[in-house]
Wavefront OBJ file of the C-alpha trace (Angstrom):
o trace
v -1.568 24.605 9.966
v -0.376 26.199 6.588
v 2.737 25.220 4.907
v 4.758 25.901 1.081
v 4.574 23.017 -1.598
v 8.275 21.940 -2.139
v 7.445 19.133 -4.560
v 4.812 17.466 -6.002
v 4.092 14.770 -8.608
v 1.281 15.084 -11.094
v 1.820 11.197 -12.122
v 1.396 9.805 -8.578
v -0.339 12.612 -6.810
v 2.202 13.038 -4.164
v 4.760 15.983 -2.979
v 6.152 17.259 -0.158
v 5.508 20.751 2.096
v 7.836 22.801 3.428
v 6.360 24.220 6.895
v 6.416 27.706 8.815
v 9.138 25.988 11.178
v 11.537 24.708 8.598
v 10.883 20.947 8.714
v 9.004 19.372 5.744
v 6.014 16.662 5.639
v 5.383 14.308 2.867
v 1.719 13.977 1.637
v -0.350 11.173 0.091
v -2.440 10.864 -2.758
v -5.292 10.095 -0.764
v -4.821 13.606 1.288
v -4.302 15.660 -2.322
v -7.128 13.933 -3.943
v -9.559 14.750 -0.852
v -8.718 18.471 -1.641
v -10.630 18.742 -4.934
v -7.981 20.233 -6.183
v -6.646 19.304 -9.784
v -2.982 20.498 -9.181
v -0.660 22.193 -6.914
v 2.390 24.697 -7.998
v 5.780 24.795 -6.307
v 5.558 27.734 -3.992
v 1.830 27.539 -3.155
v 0.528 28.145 0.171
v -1.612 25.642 1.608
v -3.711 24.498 4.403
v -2.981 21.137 6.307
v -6.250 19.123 7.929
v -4.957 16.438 10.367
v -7.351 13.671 11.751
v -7.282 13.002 15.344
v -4.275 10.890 15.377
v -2.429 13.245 13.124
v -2.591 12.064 9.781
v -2.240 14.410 7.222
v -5.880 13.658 5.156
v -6.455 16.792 3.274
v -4.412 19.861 1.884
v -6.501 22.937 0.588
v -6.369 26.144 -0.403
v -5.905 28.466 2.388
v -9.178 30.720 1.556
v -11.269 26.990 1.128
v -12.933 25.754 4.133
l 1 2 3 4 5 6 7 8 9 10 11 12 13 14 15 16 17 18 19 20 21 22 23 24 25 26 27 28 29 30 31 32 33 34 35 36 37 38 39 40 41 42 43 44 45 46 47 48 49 50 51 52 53 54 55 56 57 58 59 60 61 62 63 64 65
């Protein structure tokens, strides 16, 4: 699943996505910091890993695997 970045917080590590069908998920620290990334930018596509009972535990890049 891909979605936008609508917000995010540098200080806390937190933010919210705007998906494909409109509605919008909030993310954790603990799923940013998982992605190895060091920021994200307003706009930016990412890629949404869920575990099995649908928690949101990792946002990437969409070309990272």
């Amino acid at each position: 699943m891909q979605g936008t970045v609508a917000t995010y917080d540098p200080a806390t590590r937190t933010g919210t996505l705007l998906l494909d069908d409109g509605s919008t998920v909030a993310f954790p620290a603990a799923a940013f910091d998982a992605s190895g990334l060091r920021l994200l930018r307003l706009g930016q596509r990412v890629r949404l890993e869920h575990d099995t009972g649908g928690t949101l535990v990792r946002i990437t890049l969409p070309t990272f695997r």
